[in-house]
C-alpha positions in Angstrom: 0.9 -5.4 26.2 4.1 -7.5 24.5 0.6 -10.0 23.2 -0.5 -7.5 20.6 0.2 -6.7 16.7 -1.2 -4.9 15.0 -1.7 -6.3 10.8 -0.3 -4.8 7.3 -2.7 -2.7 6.1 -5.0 -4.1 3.1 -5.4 -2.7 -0.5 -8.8 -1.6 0.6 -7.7 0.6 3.8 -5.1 2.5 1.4 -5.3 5.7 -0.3 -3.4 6.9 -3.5 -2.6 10.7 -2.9 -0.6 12.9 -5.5 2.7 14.0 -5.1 4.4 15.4 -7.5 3.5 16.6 -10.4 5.4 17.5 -13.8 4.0 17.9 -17.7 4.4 13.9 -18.4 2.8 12.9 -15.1 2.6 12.3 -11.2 3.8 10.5 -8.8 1.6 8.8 -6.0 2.2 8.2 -2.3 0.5 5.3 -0.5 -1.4 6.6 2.5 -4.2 5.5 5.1 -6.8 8.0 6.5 -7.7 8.3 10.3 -10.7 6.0 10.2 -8.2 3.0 9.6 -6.3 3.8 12.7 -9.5 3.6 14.5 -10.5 0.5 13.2 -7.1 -1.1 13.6 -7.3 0.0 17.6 -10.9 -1.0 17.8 -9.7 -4.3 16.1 -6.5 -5.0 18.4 -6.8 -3.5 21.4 -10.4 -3.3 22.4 -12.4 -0.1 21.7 -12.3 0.9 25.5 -8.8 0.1 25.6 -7.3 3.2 23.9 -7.5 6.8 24.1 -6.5 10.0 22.1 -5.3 13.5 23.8 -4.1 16.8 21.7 -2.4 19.5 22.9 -0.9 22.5 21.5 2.9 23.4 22.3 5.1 25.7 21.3 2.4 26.2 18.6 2.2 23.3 17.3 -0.7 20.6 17.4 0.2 17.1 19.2 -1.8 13.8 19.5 -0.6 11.3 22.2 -2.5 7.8 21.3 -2.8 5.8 24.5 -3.2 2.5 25.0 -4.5 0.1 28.4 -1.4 -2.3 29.7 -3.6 -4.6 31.7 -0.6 -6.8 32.9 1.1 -3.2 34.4 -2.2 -1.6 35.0 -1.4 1.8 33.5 -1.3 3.8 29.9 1.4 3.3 27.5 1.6 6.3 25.5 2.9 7.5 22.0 3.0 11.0 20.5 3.4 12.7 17.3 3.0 16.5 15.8 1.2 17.0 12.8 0.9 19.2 9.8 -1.8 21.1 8.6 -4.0 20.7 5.4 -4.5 22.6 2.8 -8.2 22.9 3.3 -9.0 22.5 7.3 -6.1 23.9 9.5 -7.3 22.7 13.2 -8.4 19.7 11.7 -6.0 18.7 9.3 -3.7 19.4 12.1 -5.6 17.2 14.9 -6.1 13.9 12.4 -2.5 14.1 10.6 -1.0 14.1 14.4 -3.3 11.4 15.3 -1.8 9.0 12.4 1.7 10.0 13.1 1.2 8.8 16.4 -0.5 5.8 15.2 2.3 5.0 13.1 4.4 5.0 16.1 2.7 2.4 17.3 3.2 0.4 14.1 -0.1 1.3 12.2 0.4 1.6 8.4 4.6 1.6 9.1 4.9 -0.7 6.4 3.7 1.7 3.5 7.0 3.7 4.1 8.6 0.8 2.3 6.5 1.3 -0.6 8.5 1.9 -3.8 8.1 5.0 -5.8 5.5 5.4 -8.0 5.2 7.4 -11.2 2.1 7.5 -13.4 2.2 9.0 -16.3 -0.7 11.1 -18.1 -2.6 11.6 -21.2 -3.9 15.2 -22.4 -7.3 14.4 -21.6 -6.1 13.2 -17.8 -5.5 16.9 -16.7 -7.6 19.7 -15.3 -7.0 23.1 -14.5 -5.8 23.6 -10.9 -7.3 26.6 -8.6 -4.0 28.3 -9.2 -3.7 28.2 -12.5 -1.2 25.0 -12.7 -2.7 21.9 -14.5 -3.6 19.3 -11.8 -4.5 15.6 -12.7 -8.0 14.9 -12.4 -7.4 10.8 -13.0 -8.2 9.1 -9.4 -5.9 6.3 -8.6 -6.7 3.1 -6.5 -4.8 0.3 -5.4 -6.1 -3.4 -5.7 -3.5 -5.3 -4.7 -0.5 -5.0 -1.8 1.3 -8.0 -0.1 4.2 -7.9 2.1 7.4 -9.7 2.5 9.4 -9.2 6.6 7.2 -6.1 7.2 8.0 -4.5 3.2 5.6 -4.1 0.4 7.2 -7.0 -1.8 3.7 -6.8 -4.7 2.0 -3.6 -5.5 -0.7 -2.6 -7.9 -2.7 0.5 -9.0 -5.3 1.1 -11.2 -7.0 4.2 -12.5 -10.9 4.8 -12.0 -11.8 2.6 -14.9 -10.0 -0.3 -13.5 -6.9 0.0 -16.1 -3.5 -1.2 -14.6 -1.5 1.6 -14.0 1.4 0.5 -12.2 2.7 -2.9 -11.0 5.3 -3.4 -8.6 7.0 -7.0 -8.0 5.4 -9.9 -8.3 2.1 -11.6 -6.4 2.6 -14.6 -3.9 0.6 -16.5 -6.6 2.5 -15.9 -9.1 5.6 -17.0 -8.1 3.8 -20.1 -7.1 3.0 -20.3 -10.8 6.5 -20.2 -11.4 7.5 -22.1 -9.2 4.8 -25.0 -10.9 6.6 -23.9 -14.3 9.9 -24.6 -13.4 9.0 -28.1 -12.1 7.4 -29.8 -14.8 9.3 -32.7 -16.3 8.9 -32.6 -20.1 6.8 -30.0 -22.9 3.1 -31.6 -22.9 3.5 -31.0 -19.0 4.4 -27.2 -19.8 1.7 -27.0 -21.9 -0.5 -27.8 -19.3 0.6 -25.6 -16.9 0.7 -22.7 -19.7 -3.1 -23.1 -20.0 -3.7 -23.9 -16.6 -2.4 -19.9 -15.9 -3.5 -18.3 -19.6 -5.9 -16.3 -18.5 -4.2 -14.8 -15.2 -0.9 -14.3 -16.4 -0.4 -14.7 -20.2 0.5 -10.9 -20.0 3.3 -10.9 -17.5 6.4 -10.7 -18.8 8.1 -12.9 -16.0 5.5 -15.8 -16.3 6.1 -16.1 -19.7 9.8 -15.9 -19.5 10.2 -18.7 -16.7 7.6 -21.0 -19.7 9.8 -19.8 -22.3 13.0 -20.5 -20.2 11.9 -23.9 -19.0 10.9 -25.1 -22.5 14.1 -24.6 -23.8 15.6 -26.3 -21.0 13.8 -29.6 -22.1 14.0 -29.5 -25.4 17.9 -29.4 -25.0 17.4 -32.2 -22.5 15.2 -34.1 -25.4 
């Protein structure tokens, strides 16, 4: 049982939902849908070395997510409640409980350290909503997540036409880049590096302040 861990979730396994929602935009929460969970067991734990129970009490819809300690020979056991949907009650109920539970046994935790994220909209990025409210109608996706201890330390999200939206921190390789920048020994170095980067980062604002940074550093030197 102490032998496995489950991983951070991938850009690919996450889901941008809508939160909420103003006349200058929306914010997004970072979420993972049931399927992942299963996956992530399957992946770990074996798929015949896990099990899922619901049960209603008081009223209210629970999901205990077992899983096989061979070294104790028994079922260790987590359990959550969950919320209903919008659209399915039972079901909404039954698959929210289920990743609740999941996350209490460390599945998708790490998206709780996400930082908050705010998109904001143009007029033709709306629709009207079913009760009258303008809704976005703009889908959102993220492309990129690392992690730093267990937090999301790079984040970035793009729209359905695979414009940057939001960007959060900075990727492992770029601060690599940096790190390259802030070593170089004299200009025609720097310049090498500069181009050796151009195209990945000539738009980041911290890449090209570390270059601009570092070149005045040796001309002072000079």
């Amino acid at each position: 049982m102490e032998n496995f861990k489950f991983r951070t979730l991938r850009a690919d396994e996450i889901d941008c939902r809508v939160g909420t929602v103003t006349d200058k935009g929306c914010s997004l929460l970072m979420y993972k849908d049931a399927r992942v969970d299963m996956r992530l067991l399957d992946e770990v734990v074996g798929a015949t070395n896990w099990k899922r129970e619901h049960e209603l009490i008081n009223g209210n819809l629970f999901c205990t997510v077992s899983i096989w300690d061979g070294e104790k020979k028994e079922w260790v056991s987590k359990q959550d409640v969950g919320v209903e949907s919008n659209t399915e009650k039972e079901k909404g109920q039954a698959s929210d409980a289920f990743k609740r539970a999941c996350v209490n046994w460390g599945i998708g935790r790490e998206l709780y350290t996400c930082p908050f994220v705010w998109i904001e909209l143009a007029a033709e990025e709306w629709r009207q909503g079913t009760s009258g409210r303008k809704q976005p109608k703009t889908r959102f996706y993220v492309t990129h997540i690392e992690y730093e201890e267990g937090n999301v330390s790079y984040l970035r999200i793009v729209d359905g036409s695979g414009k940057e939206r939001y960007l959060f921190g900075m990727s492992a390789k770029e601060k690599e880049a940096i790190m390259e920048v802030t070593a170089v020994a004299d200009v025609k170095e720097l310049e090498k590096v500069y181009r050796k980067y151009e195209r990945q980062y000539s738009q980041s604002p911290q890449f090209i302040a570390a270059c601009n940074k570092r070149k005045n550093e040796l001309l002072k030197a000079a």
